[in-house]
Each structure stands twice: as C-alpha cells, then as structure tokens.
MARGUSE-533992 format. One record per residue: residue number from 1; x, y, z of N, C-alpha, C, O, CB in turn; chain. Coordinates in Angstrom, 2 decimals. Glycine has a CB too. Layout:
<recs>
<rec NUM,<X,Y,Z>,<X,Y,Z>,<X,Y,Z>,<X,Y,Z>,<X,Y,Z>,'A'>
...
</recs>
This chain:
<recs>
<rec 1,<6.27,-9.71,-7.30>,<6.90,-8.46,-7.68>,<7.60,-7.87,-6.46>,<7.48,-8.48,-5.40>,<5.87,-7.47,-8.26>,'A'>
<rec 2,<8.19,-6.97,-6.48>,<9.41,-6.61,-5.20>,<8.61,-4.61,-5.74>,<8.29,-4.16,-6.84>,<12.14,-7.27,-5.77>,'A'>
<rec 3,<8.58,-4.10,-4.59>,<8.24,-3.25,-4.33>,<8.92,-2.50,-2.75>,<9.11,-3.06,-1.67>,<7.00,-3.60,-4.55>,'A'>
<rec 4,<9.14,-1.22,-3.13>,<9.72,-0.78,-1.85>,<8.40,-0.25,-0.85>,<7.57,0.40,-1.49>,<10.92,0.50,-2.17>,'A'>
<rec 5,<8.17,-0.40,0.23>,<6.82,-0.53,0.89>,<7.51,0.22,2.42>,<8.23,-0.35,3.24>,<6.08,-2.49,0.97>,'A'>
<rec 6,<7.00,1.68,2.46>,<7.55,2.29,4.04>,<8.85,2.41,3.63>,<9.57,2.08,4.57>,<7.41,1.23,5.59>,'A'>
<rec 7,<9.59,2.77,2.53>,<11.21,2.57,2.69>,<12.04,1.08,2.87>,<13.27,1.01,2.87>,<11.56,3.36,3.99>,'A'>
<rec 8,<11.08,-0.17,3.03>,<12.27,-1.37,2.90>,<11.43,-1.91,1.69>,<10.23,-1.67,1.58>,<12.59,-2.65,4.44>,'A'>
<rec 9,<12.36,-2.86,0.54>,<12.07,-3.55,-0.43>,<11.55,-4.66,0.54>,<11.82,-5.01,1.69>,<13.20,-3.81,-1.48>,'A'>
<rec 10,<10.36,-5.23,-0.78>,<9.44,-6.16,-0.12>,<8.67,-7.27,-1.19>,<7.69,-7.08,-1.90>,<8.32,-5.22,0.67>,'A'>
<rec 11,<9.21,-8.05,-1.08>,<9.15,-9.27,-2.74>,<7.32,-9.59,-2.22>,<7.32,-10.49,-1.38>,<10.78,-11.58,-2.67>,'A'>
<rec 12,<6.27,-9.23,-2.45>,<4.97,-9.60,-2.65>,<3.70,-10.03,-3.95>,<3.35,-9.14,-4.73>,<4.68,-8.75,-2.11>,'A'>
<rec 13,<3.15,-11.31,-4.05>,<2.47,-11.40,-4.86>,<1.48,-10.38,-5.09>,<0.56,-10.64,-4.32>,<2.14,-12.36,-4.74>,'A'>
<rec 14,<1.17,-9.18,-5.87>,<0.27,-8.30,-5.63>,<-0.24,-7.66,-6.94>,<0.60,-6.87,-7.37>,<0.79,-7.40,-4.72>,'A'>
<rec 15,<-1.54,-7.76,-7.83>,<-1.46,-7.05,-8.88>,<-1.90,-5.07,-8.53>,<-1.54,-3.98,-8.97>,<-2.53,-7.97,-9.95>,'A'>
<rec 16,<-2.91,-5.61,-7.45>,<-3.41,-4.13,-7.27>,<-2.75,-3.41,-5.74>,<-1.80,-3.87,-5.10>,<-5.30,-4.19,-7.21>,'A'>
<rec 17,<-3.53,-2.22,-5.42>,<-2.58,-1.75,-4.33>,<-3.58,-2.26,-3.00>,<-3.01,-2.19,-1.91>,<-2.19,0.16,-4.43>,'A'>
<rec 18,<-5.15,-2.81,-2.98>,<-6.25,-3.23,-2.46>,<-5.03,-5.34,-2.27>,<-5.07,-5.99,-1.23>,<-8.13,-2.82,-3.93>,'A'>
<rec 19,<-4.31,-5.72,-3.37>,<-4.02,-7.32,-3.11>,<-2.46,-6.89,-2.14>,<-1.85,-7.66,-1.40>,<-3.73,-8.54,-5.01>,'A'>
<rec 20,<-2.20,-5.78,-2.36>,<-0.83,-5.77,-1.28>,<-1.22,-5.23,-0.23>,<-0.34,-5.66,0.52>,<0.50,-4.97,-1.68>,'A'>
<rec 21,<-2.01,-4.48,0.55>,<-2.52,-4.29,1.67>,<-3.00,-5.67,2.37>,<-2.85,-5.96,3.55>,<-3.54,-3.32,1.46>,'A'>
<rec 22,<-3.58,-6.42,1.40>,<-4.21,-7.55,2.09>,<-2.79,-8.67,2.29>,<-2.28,-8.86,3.39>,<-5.65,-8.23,1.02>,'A'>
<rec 23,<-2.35,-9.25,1.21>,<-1.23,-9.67,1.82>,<-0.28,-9.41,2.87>,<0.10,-10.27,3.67>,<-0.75,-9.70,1.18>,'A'>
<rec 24,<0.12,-8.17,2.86>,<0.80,-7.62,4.25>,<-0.39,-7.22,5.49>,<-0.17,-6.28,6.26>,<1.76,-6.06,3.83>,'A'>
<rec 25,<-1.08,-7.67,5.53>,<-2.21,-7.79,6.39>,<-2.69,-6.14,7.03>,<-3.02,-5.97,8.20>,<-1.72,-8.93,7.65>,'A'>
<rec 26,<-2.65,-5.32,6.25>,<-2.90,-3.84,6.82>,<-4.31,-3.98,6.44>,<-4.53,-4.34,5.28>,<-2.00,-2.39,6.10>,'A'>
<rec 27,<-5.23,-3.79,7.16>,<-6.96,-3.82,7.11>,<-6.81,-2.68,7.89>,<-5.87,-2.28,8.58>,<-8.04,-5.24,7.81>,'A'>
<rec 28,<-8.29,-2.10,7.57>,<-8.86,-1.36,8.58>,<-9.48,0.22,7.73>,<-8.64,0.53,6.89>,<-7.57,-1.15,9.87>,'A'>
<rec 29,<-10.40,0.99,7.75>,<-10.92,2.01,7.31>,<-9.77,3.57,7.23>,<-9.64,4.30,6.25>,<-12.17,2.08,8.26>,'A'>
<rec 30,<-9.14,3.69,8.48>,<-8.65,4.83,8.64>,<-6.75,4.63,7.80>,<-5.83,5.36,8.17>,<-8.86,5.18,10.50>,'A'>
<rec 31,<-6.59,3.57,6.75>,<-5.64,3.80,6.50>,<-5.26,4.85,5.49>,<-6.13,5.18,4.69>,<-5.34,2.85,6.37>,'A'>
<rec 32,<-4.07,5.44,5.40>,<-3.72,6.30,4.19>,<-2.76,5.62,3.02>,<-1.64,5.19,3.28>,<-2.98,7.58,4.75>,'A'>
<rec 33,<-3.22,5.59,1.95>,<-2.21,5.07,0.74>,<-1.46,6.04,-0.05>,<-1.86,7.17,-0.35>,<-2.97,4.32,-0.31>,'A'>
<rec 34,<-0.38,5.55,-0.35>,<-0.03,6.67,-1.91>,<1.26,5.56,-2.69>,<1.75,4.53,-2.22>,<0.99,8.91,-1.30>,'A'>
<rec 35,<1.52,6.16,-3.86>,<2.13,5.30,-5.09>,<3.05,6.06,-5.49>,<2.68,6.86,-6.35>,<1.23,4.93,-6.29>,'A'>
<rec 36,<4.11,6.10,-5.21>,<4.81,7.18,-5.85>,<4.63,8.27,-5.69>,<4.41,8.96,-6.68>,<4.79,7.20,-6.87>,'A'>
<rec 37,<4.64,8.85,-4.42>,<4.19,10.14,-4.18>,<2.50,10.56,-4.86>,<2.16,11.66,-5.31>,<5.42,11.05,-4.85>,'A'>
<rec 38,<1.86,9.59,-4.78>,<0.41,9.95,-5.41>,<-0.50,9.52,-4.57>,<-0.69,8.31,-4.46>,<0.06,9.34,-6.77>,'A'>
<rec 39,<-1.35,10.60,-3.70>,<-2.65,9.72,-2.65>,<-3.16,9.02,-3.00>,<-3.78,9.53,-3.94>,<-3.73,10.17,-2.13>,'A'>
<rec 40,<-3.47,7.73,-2.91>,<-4.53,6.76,-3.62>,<-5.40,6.66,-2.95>,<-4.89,6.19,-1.93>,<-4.25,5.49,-3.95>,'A'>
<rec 41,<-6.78,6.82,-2.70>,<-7.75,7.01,-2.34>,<-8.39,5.34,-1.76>,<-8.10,4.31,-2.35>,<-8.38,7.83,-3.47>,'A'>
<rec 42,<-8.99,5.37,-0.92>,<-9.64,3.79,-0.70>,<-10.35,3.15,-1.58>,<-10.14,2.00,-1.97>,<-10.52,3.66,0.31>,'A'>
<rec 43,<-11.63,4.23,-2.09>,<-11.87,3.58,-3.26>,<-11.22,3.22,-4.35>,<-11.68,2.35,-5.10>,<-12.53,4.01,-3.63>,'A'>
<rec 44,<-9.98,3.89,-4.60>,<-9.22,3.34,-6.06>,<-8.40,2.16,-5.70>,<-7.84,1.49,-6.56>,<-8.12,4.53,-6.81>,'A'>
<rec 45,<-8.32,1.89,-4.25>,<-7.35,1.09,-4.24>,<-7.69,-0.72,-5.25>,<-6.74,-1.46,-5.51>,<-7.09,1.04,-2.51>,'A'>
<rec 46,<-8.58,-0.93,-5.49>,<-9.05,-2.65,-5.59>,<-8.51,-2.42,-7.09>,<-7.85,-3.32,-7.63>,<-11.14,-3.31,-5.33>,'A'>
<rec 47,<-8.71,-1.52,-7.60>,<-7.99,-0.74,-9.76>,<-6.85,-0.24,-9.38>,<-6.45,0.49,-10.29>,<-8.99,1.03,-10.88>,'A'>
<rec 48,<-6.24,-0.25,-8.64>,<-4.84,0.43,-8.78>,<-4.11,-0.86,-9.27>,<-4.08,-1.85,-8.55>,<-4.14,1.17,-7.23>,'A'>
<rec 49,<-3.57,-0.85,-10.38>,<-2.20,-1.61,-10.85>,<-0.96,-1.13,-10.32>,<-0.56,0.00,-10.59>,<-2.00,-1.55,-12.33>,'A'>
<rec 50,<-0.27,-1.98,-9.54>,<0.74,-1.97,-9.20>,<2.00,-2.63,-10.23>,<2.03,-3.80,-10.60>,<0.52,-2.45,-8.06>,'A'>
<rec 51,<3.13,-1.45,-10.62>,<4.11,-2.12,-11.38>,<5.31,-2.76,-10.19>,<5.15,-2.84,-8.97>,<4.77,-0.94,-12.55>,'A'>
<rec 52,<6.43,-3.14,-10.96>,<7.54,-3.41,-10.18>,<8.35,-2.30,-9.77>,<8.51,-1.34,-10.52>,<8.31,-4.26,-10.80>,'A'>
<rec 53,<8.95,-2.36,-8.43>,<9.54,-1.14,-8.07>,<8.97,0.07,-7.37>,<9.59,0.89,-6.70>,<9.95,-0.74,-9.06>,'A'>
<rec 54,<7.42,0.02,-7.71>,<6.42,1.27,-7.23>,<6.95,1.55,-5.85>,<7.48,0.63,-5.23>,<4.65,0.86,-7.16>,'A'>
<rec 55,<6.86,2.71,-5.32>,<7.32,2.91,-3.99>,<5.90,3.48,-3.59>,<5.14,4.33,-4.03>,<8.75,3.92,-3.76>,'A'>
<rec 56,<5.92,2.31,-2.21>,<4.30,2.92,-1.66>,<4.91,3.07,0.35>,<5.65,2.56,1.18>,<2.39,1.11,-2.07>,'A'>
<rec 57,<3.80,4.29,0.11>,<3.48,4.50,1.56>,<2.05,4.17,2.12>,<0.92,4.50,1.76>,<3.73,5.91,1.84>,'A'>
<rec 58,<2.51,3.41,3.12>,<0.83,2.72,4.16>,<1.01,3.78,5.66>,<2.08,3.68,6.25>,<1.04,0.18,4.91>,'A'>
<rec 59,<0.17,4.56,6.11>,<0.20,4.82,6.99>,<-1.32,4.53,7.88>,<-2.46,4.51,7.42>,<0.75,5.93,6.79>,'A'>
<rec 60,<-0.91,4.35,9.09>,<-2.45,4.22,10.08>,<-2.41,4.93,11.22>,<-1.33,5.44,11.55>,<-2.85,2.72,10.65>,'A'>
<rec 61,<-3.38,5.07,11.90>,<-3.11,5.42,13.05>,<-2.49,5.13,14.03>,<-2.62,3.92,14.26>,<-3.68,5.51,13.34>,'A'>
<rec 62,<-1.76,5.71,14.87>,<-1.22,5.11,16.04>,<-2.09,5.63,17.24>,<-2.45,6.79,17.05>,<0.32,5.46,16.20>,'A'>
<rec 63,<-2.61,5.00,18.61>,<-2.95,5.32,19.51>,<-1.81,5.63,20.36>,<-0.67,5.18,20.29>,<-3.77,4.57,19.85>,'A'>
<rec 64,<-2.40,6.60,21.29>,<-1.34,6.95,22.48>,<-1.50,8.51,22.81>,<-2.41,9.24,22.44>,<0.35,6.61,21.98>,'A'>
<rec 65,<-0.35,8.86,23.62>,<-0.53,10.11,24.30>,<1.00,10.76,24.47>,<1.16,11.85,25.02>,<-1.33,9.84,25.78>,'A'>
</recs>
C-alpha cells in the first residue's frame, strides 16, 4: 500500500500502524504516532488498520542541546 509517512509518499507492505513502524524500522518506547491527524496511542497501534493513502506522522526523540 503507498501511504504518505512524515510528508513523503512511501509504497510499504503494512496492514496495521504496529507492521509499518516495524518495516520502516522505527522501534523504541518514546515514539509518538497519529493517522490522519488522530494520536494513536502505543497500545492501539498492533489494531490499527491502516487504509491506502492514510497520512501518518512518526515522531521520536531527538538528543542534543
């Protein structure tokens, strides 16, 4: 499915929003999700159905000063 991901389109095998994190390799506890302007929570992520087109934001932390 092709999904816009951060603002660039991004062709990924993914049914949920938990199988496109893992494919694009974003791990880690402190990330933030959302779907269309909708927070998705960590726990919802592994049940989130992802359609075609969904526009998602991944954000993490950045270190620094």
């Amino acid at each position: 499915m092709t999904f816009i991901v951060n603002g660039e389109e991004q062709a990924v095998q993914a049914k949920t929003l938990a199988d496109l994190l893992h494919a694009l390799e974003y791990e880690g506890e402190w990330l933030a999700t959302a779907v269309n302007g909708e927070l998705i929570h960590r726990e919802d992520r592994q049940t989130y159905a992802l359609n075609p087109r969904d526009r998602i934001e991944i954000l993490s932390p950045m270190q620094g000063g």
